[in-house]
C-alpha positions as CSV (number, residue, x, y, z in Angstrom):
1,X,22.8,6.6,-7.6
2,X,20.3,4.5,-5.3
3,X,22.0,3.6,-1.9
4,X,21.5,0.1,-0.7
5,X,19.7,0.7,2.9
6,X,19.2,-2.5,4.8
7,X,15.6,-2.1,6.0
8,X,16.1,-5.1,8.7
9,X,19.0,-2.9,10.2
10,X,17.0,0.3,10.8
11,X,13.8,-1.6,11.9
12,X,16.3,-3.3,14.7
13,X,17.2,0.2,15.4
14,X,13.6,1.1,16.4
15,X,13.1,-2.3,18.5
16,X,16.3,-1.4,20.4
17,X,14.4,1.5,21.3
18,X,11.6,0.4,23.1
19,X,10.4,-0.7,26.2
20,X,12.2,-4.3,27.3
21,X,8.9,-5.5,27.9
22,X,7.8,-4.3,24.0
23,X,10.3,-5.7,22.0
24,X,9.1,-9.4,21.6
25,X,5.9,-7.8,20.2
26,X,8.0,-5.3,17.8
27,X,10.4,-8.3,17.0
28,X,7.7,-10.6,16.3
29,X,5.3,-7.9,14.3
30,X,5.2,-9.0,10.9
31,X,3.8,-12.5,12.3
32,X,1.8,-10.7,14.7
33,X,-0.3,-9.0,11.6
34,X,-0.6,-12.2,9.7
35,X,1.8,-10.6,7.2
36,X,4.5,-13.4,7.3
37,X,4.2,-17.4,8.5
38,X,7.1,-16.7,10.6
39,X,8.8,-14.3,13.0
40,X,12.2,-14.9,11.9
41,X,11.0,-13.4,8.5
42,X,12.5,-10.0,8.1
43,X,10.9,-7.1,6.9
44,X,12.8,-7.0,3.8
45,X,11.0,-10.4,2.7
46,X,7.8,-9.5,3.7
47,X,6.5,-7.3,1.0
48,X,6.8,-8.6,-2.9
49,X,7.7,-5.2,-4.3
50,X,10.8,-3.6,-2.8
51,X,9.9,-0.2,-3.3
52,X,7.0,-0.9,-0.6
53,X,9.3,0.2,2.5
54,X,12.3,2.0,0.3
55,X,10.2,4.6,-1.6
56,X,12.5,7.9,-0.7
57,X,15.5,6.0,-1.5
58,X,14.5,5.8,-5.0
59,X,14.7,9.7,-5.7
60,X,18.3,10.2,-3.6
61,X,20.2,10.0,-7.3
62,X,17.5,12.7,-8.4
63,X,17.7,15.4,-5.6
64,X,20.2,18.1,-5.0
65,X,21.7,18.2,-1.8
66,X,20.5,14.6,-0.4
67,X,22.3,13.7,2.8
68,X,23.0,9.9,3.9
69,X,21.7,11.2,7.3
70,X,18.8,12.5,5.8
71,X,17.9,10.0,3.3
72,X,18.0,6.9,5.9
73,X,16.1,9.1,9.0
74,X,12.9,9.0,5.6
75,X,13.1,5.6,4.8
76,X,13.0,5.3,8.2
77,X,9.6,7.2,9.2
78,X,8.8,5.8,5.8
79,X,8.7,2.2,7.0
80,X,7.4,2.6,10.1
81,X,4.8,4.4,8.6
82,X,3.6,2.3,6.2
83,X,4.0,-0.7,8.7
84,X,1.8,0.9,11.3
85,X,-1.0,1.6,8.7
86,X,-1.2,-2.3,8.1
87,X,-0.9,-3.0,11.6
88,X,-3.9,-0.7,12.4
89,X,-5.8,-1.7,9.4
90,X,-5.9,-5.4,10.2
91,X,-6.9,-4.5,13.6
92,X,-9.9,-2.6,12.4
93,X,-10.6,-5.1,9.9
94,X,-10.5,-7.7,12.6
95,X,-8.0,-10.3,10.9
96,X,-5.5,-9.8,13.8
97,X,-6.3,-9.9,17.5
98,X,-6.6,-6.1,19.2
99,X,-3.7,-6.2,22.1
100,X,-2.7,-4.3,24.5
101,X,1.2,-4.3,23.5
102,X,0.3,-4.9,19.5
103,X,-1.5,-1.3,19.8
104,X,1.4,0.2,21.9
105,X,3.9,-1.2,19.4
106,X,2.2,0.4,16.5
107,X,1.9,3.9,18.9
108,X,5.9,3.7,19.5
109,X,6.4,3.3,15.6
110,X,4.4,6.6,14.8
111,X,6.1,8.3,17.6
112,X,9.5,6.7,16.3
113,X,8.3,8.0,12.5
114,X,7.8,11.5,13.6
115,X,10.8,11.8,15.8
116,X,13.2,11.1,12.6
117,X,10.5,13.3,10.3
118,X,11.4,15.8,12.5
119,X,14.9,15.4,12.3
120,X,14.5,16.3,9.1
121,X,11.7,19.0,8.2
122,X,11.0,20.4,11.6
123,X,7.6,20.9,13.6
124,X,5.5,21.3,9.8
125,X,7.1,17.9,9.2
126,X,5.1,16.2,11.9
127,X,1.9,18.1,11.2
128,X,2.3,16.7,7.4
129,X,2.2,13.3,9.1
130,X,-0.7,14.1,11.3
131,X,-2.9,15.1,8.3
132,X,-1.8,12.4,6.6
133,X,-2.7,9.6,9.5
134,X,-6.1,11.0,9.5
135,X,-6.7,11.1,6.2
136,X,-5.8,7.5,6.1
137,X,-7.7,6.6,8.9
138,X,-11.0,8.6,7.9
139,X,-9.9,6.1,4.7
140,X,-10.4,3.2,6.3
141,X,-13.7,4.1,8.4
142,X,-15.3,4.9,5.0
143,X,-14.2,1.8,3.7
144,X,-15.5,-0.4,7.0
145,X,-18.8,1.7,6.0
146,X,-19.4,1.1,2.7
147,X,-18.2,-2.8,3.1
148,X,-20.8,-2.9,5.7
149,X,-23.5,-1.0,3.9
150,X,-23.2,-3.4,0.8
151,X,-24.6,-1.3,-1.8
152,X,-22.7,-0.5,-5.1
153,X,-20.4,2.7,-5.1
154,X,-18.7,4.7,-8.3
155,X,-14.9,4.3,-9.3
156,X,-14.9,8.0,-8.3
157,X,-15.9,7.1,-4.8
158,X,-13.3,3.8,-4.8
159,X,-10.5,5.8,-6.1
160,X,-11.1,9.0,-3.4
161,X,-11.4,6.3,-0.4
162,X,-8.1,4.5,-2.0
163,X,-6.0,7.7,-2.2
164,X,-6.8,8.3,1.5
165,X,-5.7,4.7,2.3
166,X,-1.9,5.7,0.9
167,X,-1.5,9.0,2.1
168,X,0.6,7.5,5.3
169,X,3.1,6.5,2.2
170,X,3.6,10.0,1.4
171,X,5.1,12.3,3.8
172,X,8.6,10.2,4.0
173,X,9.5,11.1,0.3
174,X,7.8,15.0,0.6
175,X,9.8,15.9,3.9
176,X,13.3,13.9,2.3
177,X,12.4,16.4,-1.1
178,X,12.1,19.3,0.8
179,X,15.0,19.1,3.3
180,X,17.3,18.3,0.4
181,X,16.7,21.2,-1.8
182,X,14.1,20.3,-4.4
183,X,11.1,23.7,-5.2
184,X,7.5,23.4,-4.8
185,X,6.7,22.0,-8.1
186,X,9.1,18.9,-8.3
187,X,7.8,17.9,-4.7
188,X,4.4,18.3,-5.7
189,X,5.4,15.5,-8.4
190,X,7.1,13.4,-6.5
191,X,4.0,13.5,-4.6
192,X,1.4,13.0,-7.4
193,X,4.0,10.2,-8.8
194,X,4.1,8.4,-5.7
195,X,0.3,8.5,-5.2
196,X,0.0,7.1,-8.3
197,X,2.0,3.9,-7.8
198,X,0.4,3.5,-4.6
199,X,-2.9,3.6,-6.1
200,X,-1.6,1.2,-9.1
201,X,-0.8,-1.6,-6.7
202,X,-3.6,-1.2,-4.3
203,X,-5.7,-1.2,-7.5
204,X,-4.3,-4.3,-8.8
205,X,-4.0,-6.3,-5.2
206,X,-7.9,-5.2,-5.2
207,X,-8.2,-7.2,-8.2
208,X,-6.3,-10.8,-7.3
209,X,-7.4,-11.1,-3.8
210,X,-11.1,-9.9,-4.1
211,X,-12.3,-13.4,-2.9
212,X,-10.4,-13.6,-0.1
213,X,-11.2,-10.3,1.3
214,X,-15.0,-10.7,0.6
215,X,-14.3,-13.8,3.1
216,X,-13.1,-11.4,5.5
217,X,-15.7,-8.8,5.4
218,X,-16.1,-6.9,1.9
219,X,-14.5,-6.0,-1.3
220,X,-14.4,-3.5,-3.4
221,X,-15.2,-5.7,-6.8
222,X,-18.3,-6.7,-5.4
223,X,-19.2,-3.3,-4.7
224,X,-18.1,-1.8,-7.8
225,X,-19.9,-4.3,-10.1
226,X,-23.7,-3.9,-10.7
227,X,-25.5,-2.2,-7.3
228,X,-27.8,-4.5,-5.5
229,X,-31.4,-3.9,-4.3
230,X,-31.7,-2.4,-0.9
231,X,-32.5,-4.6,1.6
232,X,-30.0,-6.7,0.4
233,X,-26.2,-6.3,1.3
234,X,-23.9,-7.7,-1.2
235,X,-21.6,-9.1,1.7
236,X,-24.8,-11.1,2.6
237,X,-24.9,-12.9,-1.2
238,X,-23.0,-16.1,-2.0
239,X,-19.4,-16.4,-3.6
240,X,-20.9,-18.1,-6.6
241,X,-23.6,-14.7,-7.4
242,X,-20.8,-12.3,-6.4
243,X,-18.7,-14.1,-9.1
244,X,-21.8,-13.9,-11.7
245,X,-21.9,-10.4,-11.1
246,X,-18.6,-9.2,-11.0
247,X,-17.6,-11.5,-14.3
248,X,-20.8,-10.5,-16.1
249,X,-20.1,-6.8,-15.3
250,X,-16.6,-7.4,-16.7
251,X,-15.7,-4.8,-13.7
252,X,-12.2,-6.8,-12.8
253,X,-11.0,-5.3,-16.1
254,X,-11.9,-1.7,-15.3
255,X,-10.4,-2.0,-12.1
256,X,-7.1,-3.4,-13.9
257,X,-7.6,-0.4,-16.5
258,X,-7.7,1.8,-13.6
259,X,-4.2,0.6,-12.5
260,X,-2.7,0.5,-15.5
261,X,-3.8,4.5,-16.1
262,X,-2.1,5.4,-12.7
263,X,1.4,3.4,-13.4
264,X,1.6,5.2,-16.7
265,X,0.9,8.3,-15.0
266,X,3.7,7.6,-12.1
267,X,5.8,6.5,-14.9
268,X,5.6,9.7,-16.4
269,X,6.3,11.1,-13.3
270,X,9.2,9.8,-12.9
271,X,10.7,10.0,-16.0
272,X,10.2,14.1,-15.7
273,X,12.1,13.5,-12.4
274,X,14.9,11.7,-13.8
275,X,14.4,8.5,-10.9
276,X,15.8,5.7,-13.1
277,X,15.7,3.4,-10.3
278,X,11.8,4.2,-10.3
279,X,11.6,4.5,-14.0
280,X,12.8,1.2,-14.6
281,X,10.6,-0.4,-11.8
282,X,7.5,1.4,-13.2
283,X,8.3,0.2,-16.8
284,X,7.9,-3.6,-15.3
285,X,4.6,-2.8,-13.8
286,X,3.1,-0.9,-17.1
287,X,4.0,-4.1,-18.8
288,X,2.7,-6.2,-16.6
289,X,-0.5,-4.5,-16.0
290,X,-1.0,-4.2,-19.4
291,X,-0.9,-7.8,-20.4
292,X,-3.4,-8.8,-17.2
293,X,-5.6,-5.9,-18.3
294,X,-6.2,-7.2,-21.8
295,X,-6.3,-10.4,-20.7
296,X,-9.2,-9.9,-18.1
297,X,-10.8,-7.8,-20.8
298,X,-11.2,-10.6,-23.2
299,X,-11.6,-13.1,-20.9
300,X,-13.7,-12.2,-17.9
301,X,-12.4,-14.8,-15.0
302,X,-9.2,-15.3,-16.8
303,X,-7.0,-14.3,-13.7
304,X,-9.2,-16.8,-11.2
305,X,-8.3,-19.2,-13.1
306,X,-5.1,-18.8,-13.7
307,X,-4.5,-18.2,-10.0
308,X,-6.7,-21.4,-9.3
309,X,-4.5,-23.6,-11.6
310,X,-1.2,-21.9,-10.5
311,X,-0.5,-24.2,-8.0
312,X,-1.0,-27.2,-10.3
313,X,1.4,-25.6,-12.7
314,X,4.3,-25.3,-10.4
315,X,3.9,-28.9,-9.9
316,X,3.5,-30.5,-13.1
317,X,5.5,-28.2,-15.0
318,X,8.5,-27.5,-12.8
């Protein structure tokens, strides 16, 4: 059975760790990205789905020898890693001021992430997290790229720049798997499962919050929907023609579709490994993927709207 780790606890173990002089910054971080209105906000409230910063707990009921030790030292580098990765990517992406002490902060939680990865696979354990941060961040260059270029790309090319994006949520779950007894095979599906989610939400965040990332610089709907002439970069067009595009090339759907194909295939994942905590959570997000895929599909610009009269709703109807 799934242990209840308290996230805030262990992130207050990695502040007490620092510098005196670093941990306001560290303290203060989830503000400091522009991931929560507040610094008082922990961690634990910061992400909508809870298997965001928990992932290697979900396959302790699952593995053979799992130690408490062991399980809390992934979630751990698990956390931190995936924290860091949206710290540096809003830094790159410019929607969060580049500091001196922000960027040390986000150095000390890699350190701190391969110090308990460590702990549990050895030296290969840290070299599986060094492939794995540049991966990510050859990732997020590509992206920056092809945001910037503006010209239409393939679902191949979206999904191949996406997977390196979430390889940083990986090596958490691989080193817990491998220090706790599991062969070759059932890591490599824990991997492949966990890949899969990852790719299912980014593929589905992609979707409800294209317009506000085209504000910030680019996304991916706009360049996924019909290409646009060269000489003309698709960043540069209006929010009304990137709408007419992306609606009239129904591409929202596909991009839903996409989703949908990699929950069912992390659900099946999961169900090989016996994870019921993950089974069940996967089940939710077939379901719901489902519904907003068919939805979108008949109705191109369904989920704008629905997002655009949301807030209405909640007033009139509560």
């Amino acid at each position: 059975m799934e242990r209840e780790l308290d996230i805030d606890v262990l992130y207050e173990e990695f502040c007490g760790s620092l510098p005196a002089e670093l941990e306001p910054t560290a303290r203060a971080l989830s503000q400091r990205l522009a991931l929560a209105p507040s610094p008082d906000i922990p961690w634990s409230e910061v992400f909508k789905h809870r298997v965001t910063l928990h992932a290697p707990a979900l396959f302790e009921g699952v593995l053979p020898r799992p130690k408490p030790r062991h399980v809390e030292r992934a979630v751990l580098a698990h956390m931190l890693a995936v924290i860091e990765a949206f710290g540096t990517d809003r830094i790159e992406d410019r929607q969060v001021p580049d500091e001196p002490r922000l960027r040390e902060v986000l150095r000390c939680a890699r350190d701190a992430r391969d110090v308990a990865l460590v702990e549990l696979g050895g030296a290969s354990a840290r070299e599986l997290a060094a492939e794995s941060d540049a991966r990510t961040l050859d990732a997020i260059a590509t992206e920056r790229r092809l945001f910037l270029r503006g010209s239409g790309v393939s679902f191949e090319t979206y999904r191949t720049v996406s997977a390196g994006k979430q390889s940083v949520g990986l090596p958490g779950t691989i080193v817990l798997a491998r220090a706790s007894g599991w062969d070759a095979r059932s890591v490599e599906l824990a991997r492949s499962t966990l890949l899969s989610l990852w790719l299912g939400l980014q593929f589905q965040d992609d979707v409800f919050d294209w317009e506000d990332d085209l504000a910030r610089g680019g996304a991916w709907a706009v360049l996924l929907a019909d290409p646009s002439p060269r000489g003309e970069p698709r960043g540069s067009r209006s929010l009304d023609d990137a709408r007419a595009s992306i609606f009239a090339s129904n591409v929202l759907s596909k991009m839903l579709e996409l989703a949908l194909e990699e929950y069912r295939q992390a659900l099946d994942g999961a169900e090989q490994l016996a994870a019921r905590p993950l089974v069940e959570w996967l089940r939710g997000r077939v379901e719901e993927a489902a519904e907003l895929w068919e939805d979108e599909r008949e109705s191109p610009g369904r989920l704008l709207r629905r997002r655009k009269l949301a807030p209405w709703a909640r007033e009139v109807l509560a």
